[in-house]
PDB file of N, CA, C and O in Angstrom:
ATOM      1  N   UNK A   1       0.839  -1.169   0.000  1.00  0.00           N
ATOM      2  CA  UNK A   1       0.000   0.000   0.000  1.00  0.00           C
ATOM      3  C   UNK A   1       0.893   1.244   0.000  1.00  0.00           C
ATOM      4  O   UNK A   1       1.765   1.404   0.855  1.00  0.00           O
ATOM      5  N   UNK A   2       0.651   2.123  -0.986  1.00  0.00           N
ATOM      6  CA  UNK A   2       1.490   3.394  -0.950  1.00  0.00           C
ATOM      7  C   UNK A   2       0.704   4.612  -0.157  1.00  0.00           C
ATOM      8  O   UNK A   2      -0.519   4.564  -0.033  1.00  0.00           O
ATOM      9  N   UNK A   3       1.269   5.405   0.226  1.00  0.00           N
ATOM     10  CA  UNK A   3       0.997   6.202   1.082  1.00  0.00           C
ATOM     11  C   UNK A   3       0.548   7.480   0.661  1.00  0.00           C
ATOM     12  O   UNK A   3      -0.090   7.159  -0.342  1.00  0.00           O
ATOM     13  N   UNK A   4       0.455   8.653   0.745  1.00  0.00           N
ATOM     14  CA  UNK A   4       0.786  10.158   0.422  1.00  0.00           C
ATOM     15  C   UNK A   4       1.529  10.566   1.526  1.00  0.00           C
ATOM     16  O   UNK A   4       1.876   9.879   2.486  1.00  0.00           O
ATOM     17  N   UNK A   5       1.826  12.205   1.221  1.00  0.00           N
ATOM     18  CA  UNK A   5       3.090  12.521   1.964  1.00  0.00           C
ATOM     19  C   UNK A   5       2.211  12.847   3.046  1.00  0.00           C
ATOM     20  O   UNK A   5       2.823  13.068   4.090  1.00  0.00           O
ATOM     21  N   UNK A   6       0.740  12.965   3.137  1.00  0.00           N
ATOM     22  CA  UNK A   6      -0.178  13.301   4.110  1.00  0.00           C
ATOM     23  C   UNK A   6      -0.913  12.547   4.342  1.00  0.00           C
ATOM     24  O   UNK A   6      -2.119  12.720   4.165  1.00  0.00           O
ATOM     25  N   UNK A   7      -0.196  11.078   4.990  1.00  0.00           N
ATOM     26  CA  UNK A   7      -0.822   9.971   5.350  1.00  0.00           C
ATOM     27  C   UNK A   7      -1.762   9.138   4.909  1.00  0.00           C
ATOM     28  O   UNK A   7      -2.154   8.152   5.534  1.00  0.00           O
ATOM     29  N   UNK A   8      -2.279   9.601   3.500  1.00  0.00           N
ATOM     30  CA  UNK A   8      -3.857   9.062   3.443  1.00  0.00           C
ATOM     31  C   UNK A   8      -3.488   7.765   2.480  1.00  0.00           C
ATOM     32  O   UNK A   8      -2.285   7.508   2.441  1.00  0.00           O
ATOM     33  N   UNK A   9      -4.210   7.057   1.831  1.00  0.00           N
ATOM     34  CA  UNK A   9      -3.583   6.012   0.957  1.00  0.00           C
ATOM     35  C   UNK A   9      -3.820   6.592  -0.310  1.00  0.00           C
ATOM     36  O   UNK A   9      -4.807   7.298  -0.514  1.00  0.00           O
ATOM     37  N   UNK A  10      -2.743   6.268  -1.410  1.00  0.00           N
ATOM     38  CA  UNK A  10      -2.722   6.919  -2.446  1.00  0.00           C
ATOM     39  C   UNK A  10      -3.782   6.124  -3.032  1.00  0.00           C
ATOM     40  O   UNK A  10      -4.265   5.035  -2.720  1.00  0.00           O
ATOM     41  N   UNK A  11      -4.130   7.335  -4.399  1.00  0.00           N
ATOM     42  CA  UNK A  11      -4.740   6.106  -5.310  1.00  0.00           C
ATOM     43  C   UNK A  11      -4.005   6.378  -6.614  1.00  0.00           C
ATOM     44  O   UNK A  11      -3.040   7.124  -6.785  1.00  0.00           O
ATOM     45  N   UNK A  12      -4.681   5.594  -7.539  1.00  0.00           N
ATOM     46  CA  UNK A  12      -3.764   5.501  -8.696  1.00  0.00           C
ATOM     47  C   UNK A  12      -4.980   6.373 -10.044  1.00  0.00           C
ATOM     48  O   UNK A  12      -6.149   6.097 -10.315  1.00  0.00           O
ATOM     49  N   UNK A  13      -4.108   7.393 -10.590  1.00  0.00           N
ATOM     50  CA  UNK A  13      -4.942   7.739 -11.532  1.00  0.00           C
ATOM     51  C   UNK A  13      -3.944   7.280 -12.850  1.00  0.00           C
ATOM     52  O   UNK A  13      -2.844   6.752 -12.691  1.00  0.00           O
ATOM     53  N   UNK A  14      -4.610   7.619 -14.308  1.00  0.00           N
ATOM     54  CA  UNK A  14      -4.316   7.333 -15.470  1.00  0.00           C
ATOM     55  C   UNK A  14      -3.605   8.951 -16.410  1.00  0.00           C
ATOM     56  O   UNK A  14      -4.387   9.803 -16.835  1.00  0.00           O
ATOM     57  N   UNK A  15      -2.313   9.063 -16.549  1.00  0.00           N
ATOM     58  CA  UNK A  15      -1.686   9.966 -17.456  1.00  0.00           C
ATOM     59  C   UNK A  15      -2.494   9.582 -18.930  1.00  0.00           C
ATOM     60  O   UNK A  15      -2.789   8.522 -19.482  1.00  0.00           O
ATOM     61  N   UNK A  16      -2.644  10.730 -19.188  1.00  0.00           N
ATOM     62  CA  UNK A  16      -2.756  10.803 -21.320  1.00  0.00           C
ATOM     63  C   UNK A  16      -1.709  11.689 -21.541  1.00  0.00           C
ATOM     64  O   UNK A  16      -2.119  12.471 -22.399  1.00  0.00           O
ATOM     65  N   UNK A  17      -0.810  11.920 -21.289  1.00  0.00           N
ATOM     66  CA  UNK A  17      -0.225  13.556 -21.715  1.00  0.00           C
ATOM     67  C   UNK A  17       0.742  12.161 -22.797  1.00  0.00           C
ATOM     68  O   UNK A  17       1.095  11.035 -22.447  1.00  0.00           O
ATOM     69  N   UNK A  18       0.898  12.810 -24.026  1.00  0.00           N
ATOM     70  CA  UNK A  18       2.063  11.976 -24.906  1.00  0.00           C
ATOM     71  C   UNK A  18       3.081  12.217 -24.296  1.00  0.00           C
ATOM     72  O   UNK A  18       3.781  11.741 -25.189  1.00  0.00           O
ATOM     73  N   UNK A  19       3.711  12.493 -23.658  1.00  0.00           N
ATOM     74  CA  UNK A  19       5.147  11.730 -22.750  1.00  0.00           C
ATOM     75  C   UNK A  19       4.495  10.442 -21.990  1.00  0.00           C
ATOM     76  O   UNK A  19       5.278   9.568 -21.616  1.00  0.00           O
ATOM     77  N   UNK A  20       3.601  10.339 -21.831  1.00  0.00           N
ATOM     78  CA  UNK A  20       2.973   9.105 -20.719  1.00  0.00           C
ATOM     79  C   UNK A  20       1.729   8.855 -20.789  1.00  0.00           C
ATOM     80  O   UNK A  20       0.765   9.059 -20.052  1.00  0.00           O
ATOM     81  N   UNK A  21       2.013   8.028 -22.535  1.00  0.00           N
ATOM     82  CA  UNK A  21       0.145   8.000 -22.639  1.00  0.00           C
ATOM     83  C   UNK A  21      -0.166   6.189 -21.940  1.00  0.00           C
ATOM     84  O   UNK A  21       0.406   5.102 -22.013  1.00  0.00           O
ATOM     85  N   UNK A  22      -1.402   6.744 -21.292  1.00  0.00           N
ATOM     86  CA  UNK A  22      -1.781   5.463 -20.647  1.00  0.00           C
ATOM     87  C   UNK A  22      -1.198   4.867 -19.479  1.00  0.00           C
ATOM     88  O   UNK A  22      -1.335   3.708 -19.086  1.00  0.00           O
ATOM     89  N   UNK A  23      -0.363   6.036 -18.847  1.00  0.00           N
ATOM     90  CA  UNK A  23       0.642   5.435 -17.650  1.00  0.00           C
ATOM     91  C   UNK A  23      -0.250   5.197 -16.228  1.00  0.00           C
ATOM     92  O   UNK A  23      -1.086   6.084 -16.055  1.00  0.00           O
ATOM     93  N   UNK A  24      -0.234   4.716 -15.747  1.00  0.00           N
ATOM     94  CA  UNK A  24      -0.028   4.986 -14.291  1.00  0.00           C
ATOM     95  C   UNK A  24       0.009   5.683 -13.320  1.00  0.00           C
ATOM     96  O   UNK A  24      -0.021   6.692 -14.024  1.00  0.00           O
ATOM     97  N   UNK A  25       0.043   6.034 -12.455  1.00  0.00           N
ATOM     98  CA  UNK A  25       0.728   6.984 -11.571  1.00  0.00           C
ATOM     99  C   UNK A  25      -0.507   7.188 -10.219  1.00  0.00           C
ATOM    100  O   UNK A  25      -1.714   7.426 -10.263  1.00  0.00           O
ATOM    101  N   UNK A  26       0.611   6.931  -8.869  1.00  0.00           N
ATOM    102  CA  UNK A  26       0.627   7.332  -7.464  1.00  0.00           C
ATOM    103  C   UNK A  26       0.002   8.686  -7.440  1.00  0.00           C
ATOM    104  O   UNK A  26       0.452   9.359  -8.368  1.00  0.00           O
ATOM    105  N   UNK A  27      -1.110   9.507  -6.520  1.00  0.00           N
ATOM    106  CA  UNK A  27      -1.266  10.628  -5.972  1.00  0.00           C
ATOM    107  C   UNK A  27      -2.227  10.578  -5.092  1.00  0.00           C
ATOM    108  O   UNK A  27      -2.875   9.537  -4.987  1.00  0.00           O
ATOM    109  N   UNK A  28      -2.505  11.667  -4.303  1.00  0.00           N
ATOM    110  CA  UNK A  28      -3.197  11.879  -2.924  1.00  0.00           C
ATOM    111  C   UNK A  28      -4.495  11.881  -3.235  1.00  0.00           C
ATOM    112  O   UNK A  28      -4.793  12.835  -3.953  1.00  0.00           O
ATOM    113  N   UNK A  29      -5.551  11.031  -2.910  1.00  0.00           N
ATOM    114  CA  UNK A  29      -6.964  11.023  -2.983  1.00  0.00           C
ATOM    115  C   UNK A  29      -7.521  12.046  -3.052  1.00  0.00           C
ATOM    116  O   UNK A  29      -8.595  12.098  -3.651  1.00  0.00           O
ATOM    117  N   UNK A  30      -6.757  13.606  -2.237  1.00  0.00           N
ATOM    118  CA  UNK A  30      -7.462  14.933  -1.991  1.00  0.00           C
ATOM    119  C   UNK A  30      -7.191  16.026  -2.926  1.00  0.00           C
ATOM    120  O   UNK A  30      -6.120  16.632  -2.949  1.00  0.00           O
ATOM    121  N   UNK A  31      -8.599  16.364  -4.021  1.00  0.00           N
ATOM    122  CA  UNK A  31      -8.047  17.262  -5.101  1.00  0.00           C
ATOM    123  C   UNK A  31      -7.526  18.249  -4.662  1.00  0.00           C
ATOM    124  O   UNK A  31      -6.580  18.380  -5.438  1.00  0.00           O
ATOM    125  N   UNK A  32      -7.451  19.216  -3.818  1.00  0.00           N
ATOM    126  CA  UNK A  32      -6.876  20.343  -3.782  1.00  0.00           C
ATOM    127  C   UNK A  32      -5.243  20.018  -3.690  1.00  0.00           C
ATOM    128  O   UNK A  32      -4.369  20.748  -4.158  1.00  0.00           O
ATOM    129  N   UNK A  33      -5.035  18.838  -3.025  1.00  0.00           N
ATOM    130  CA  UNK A  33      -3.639  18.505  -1.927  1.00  0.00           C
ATOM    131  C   UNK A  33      -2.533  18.880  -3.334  1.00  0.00           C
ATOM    132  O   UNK A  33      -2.737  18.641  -4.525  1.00  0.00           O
ATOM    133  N   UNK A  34      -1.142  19.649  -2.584  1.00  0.00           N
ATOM    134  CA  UNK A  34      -0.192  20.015  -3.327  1.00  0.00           C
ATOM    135  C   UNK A  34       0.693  18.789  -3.347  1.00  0.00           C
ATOM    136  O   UNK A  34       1.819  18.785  -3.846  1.00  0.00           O
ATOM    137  N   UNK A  35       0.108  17.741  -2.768  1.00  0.00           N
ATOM    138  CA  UNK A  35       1.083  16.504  -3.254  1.00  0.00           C
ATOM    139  C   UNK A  35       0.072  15.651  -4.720  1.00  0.00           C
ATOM    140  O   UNK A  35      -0.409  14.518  -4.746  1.00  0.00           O
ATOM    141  N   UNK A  36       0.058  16.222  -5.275  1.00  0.00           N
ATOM    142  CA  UNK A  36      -0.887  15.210  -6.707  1.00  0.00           C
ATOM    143  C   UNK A  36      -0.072  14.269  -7.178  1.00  0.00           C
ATOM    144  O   UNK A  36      -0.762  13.345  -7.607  1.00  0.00           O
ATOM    145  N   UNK A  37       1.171  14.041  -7.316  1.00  0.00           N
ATOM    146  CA  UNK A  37       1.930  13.482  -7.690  1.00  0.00           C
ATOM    147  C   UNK A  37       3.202  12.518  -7.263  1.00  0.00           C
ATOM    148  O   UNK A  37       4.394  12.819  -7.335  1.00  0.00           O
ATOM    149  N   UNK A  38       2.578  11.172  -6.758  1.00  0.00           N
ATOM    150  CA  UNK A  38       3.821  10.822  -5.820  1.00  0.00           C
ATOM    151  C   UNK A  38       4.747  10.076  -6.182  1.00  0.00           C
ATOM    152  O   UNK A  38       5.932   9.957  -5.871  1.00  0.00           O
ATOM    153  N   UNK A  39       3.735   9.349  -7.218  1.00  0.00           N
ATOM    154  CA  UNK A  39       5.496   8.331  -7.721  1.00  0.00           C
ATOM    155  C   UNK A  39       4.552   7.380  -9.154  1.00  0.00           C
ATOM    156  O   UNK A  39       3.378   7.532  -9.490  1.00  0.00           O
ATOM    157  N   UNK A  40       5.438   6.575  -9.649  1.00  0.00           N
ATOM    158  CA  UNK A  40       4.464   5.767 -11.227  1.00  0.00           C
ATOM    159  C   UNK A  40       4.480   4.839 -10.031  1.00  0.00           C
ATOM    160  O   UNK A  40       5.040   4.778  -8.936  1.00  0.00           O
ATOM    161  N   UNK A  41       3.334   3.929 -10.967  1.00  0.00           N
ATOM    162  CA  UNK A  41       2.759   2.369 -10.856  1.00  0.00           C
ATOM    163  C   UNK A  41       3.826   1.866 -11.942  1.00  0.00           C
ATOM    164  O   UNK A  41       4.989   1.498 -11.779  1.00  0.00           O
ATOM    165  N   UNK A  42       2.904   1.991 -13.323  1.00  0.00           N
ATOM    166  CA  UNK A  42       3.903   1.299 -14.110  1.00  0.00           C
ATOM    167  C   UNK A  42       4.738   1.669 -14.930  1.00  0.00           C
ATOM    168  O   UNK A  42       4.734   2.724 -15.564  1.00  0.00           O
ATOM    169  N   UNK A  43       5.997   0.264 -14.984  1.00  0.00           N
ATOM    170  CA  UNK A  43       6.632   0.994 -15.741  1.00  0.00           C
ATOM    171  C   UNK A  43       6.752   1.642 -16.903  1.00  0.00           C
ATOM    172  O   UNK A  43       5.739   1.892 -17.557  1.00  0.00           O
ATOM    173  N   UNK A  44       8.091   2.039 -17.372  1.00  0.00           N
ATOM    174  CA  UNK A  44       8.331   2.664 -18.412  1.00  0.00           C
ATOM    175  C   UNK A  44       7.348   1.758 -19.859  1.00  0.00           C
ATOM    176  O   UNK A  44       7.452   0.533 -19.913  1.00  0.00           O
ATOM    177  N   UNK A  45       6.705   2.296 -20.627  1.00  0.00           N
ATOM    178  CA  UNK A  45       6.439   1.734 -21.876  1.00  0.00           C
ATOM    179  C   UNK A  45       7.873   2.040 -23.060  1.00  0.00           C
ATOM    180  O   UNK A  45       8.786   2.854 -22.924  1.00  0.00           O
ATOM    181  N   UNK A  46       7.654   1.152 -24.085  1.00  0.00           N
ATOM    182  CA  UNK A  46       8.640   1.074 -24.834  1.00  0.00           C
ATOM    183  C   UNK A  46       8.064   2.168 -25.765  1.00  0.00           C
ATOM    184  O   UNK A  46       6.907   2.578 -25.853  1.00  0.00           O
ATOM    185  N   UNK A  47       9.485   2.629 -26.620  1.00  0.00           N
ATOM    186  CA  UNK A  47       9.087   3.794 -27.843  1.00  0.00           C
ATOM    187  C   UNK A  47       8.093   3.197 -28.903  1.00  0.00           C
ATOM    188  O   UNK A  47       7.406   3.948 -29.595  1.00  0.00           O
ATOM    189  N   UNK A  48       8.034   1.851 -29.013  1.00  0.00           N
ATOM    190  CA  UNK A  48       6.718   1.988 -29.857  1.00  0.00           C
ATOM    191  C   UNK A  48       4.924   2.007 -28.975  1.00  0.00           C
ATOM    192  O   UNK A  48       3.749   1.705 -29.185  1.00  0.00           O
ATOM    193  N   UNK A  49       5.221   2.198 -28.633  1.00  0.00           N
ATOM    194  CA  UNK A  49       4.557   2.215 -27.866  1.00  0.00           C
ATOM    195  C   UNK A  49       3.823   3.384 -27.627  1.00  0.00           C
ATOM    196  O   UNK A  49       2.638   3.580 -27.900  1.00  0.00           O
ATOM    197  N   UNK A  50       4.710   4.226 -27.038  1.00  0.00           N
ATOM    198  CA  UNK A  50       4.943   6.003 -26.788  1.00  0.00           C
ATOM    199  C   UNK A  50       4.237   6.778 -27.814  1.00  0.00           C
ATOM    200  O   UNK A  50       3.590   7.805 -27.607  1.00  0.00           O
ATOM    201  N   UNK A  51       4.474   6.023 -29.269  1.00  0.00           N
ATOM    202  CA  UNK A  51       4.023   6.268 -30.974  1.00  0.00           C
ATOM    203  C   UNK A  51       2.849   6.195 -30.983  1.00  0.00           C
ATOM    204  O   UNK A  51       2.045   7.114 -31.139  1.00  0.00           O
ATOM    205  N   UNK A  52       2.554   4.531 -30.729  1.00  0.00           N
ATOM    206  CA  UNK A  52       1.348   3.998 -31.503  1.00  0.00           C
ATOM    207  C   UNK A  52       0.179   4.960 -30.470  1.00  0.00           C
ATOM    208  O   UNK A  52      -0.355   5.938 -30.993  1.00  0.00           O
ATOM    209  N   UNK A  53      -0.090   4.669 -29.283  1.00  0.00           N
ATOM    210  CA  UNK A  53      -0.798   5.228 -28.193  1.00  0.00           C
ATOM    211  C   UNK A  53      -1.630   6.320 -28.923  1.00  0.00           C
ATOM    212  O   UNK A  53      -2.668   6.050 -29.527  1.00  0.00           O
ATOM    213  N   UNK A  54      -0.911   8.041 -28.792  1.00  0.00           N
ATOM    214  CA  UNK A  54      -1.303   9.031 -29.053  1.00  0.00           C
ATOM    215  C   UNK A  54      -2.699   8.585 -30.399  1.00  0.00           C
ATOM    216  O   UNK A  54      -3.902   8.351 -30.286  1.00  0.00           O
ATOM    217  N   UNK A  55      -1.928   8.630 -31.370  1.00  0.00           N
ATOM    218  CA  UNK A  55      -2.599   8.182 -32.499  1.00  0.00           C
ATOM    219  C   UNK A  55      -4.020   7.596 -32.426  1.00  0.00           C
ATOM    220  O   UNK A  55      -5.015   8.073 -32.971  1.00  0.00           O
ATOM    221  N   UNK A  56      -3.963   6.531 -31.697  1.00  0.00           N
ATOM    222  CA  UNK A  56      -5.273   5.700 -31.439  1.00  0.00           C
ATOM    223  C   UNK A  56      -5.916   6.930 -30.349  1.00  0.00           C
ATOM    224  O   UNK A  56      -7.106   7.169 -30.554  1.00  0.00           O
ATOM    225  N   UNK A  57      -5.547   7.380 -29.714  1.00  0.00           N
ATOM    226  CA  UNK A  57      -6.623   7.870 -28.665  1.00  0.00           C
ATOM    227  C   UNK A  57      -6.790   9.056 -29.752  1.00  0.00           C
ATOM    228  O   UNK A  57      -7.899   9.566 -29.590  1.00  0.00           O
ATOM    229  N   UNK A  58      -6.301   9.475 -30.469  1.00  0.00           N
ATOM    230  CA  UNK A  58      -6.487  10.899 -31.246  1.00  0.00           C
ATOM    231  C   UNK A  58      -7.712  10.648 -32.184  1.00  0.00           C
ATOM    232  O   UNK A  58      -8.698  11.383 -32.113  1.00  0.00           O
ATOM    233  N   UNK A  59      -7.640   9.539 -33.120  1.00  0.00           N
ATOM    234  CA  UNK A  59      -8.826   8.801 -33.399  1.00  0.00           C
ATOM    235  C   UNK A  59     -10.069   8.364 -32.990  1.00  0.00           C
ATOM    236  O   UNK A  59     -11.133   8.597 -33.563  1.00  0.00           O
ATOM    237  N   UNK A  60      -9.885   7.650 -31.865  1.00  0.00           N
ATOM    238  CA  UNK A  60     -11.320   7.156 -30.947  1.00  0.00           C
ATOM    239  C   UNK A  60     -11.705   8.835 -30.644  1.00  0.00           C
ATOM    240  O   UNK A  60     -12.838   9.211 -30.945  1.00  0.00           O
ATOM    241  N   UNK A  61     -10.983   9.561 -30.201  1.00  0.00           N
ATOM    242  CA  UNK A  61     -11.765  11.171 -29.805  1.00  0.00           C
ATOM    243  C   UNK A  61     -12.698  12.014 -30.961  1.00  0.00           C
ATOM    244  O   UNK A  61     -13.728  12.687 -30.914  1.00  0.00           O
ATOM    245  N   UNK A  62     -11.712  11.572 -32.063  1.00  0.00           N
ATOM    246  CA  UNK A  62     -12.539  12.336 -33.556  1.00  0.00           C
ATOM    247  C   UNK A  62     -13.567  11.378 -33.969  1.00  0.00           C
ATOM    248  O   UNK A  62     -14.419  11.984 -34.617  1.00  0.00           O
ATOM    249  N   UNK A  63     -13.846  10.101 -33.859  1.00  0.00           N
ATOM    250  CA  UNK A  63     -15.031   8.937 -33.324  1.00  0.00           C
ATOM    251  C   UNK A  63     -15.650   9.688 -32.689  1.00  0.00           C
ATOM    252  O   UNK A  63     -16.578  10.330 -33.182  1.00  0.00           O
ATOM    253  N   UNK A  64     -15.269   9.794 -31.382  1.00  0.00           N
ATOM    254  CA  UNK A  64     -16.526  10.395 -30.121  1.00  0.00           C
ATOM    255  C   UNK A  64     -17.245  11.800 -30.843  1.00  0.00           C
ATOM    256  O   UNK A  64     -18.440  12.093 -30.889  1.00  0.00           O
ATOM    257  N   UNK A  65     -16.447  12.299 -31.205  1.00  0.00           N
ATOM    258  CA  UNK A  65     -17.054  13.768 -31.454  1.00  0.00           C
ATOM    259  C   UNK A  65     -18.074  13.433 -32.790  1.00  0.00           C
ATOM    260  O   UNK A  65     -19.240  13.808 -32.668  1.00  0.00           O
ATOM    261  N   UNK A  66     -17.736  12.832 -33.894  1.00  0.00           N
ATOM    262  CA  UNK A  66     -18.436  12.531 -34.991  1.00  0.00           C
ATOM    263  C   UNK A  66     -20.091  11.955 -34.539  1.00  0.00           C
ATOM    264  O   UNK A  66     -21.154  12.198 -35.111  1.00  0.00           O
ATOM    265  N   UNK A  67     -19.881  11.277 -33.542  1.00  0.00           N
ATOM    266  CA  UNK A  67     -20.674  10.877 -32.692  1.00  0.00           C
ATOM    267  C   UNK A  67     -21.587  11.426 -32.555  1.00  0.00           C
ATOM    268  O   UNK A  67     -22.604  11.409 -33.248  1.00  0.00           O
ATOM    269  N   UNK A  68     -21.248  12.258 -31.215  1.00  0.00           N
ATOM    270  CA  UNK A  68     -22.075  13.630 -30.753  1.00  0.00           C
ATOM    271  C   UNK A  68     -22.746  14.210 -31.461  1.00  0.00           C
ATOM    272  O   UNK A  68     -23.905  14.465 -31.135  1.00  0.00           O
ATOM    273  N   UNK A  69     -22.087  14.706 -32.969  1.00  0.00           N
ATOM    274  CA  UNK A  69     -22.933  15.070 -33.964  1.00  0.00           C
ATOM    275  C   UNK A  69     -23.693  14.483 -34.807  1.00  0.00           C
ATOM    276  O   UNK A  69     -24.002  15.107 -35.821  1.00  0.00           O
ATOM    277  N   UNK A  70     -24.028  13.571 -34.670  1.00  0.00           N
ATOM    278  CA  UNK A  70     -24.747  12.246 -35.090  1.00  0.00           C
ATOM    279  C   UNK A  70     -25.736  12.307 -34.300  1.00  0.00           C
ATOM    280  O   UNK A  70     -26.877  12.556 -34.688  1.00  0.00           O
ATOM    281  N   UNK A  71     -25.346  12.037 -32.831  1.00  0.00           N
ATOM    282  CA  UNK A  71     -26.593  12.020 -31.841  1.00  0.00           C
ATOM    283  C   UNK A  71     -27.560  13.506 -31.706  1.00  0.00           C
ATOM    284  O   UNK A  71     -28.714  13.531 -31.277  1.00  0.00           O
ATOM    285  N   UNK A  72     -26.942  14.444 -32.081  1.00  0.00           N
ATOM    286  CA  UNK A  72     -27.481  16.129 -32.159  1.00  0.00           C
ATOM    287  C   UNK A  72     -28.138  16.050 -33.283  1.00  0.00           C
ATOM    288  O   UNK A  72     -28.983  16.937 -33.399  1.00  0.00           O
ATOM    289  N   UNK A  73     -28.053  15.218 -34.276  1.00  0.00           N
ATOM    290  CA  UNK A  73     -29.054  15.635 -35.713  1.00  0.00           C
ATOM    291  C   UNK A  73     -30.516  14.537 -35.346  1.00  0.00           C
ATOM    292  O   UNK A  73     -31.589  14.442 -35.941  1.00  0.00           O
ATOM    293  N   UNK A  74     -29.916  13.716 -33.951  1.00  0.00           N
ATOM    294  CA  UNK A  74     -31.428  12.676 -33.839  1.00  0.00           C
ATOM    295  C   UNK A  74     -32.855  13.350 -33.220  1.00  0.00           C
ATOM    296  O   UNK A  74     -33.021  14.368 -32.548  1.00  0.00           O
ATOM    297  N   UNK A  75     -33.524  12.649 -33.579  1.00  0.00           N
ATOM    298  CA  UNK A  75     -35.007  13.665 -32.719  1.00  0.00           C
ATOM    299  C   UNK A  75     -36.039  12.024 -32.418  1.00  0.00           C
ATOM    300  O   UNK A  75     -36.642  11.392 -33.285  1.00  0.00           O
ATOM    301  N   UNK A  76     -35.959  11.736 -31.109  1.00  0.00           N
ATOM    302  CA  UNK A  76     -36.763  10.703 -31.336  1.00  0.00           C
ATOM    303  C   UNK A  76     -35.767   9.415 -31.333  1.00  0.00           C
ATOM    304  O   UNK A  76     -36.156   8.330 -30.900  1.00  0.00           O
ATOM    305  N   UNK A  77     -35.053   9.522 -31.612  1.00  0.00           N
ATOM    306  CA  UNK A  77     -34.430   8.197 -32.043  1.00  0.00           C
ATOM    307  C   UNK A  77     -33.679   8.252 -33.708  1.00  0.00           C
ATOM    308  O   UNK A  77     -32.640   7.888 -34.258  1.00  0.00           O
ATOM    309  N   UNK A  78     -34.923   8.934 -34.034  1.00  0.00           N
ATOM    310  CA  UNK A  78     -34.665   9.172 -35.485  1.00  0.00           C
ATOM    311  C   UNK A  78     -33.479  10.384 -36.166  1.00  0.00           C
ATOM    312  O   UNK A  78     -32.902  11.076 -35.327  1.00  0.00           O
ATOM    313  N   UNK A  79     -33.219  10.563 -37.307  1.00  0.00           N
ATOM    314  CA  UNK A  79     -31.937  10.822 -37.743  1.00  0.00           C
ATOM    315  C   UNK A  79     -33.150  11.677 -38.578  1.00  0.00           C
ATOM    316  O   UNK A  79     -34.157  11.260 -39.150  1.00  0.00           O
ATOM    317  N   UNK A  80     -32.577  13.150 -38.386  1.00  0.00           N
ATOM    318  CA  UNK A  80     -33.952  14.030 -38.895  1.00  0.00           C
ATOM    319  C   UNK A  80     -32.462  14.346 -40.847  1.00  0.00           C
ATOM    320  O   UNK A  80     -31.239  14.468 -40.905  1.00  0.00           O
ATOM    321  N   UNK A  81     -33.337  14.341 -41.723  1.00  0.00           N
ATOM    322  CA  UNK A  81     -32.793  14.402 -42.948  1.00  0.00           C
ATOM    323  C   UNK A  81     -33.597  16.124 -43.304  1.00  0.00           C
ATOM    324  O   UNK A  81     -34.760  16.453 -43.069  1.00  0.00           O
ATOM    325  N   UNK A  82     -32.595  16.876 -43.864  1.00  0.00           N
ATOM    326  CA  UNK A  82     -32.983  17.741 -44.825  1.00  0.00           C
ATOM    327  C   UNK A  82     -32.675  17.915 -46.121  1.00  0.00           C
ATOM    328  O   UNK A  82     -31.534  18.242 -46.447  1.00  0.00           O
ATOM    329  N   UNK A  83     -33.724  17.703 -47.081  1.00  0.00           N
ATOM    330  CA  UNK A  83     -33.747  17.908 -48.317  1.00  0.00           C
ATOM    331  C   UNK A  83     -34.010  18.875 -49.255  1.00  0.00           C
ATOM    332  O   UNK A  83     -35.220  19.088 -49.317  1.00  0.00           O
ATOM    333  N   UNK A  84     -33.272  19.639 -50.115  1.00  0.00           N
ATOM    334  CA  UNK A  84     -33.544  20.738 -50.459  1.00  0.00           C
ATOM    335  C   UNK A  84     -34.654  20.748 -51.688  1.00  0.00           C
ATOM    336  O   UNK A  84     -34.535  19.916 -52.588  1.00  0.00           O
ATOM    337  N   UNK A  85     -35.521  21.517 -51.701  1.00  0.00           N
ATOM    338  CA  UNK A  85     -36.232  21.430 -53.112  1.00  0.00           C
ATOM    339  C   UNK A  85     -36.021  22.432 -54.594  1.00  0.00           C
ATOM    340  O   UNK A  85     -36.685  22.190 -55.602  1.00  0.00           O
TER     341      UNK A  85
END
């Protein structure tokens, strides 16, 4: 069990930043606390790795959003069409 520097038990959140996509990482359960950052879980990923990552999440996001606008043109369920005359 890892700790914080203010006793409490850490938990583990998830990095996206491309230096550390998909990492790991130790910090203090308490959002305000100036300790956010205490140490990684896991380790280092390899450089292909580091590559491939970004890419795919950059994709699934332009997915999500295509999405959204998909779900904003529905009314009902339905997929409202405009046709010009």
């Amino acid at each position: 069990m890892v700790r914080c520097w203010c006793s409490k038990q850490a938990i583990t959140r998830t990095s996206w930043t491309s230096a550390n996509p998909g990492r790991r990482f130790y910090c203090c359960p308490d959002e305000g606390s100036s300790y956010r950052w205490i140490g990684l879980y896991d380790p280092e990923m390899c450089a292909r790795s580091r590559m491939i990552i970004p890419g795919l999440l950059r994709g699934r996001n332009e997915l999500e959003e295509r999405l959204e606008v998909a779900i904003a043109l529905t009314y009902d369920g339905r997929v409202l069409c405009f046709v010009e005359m």
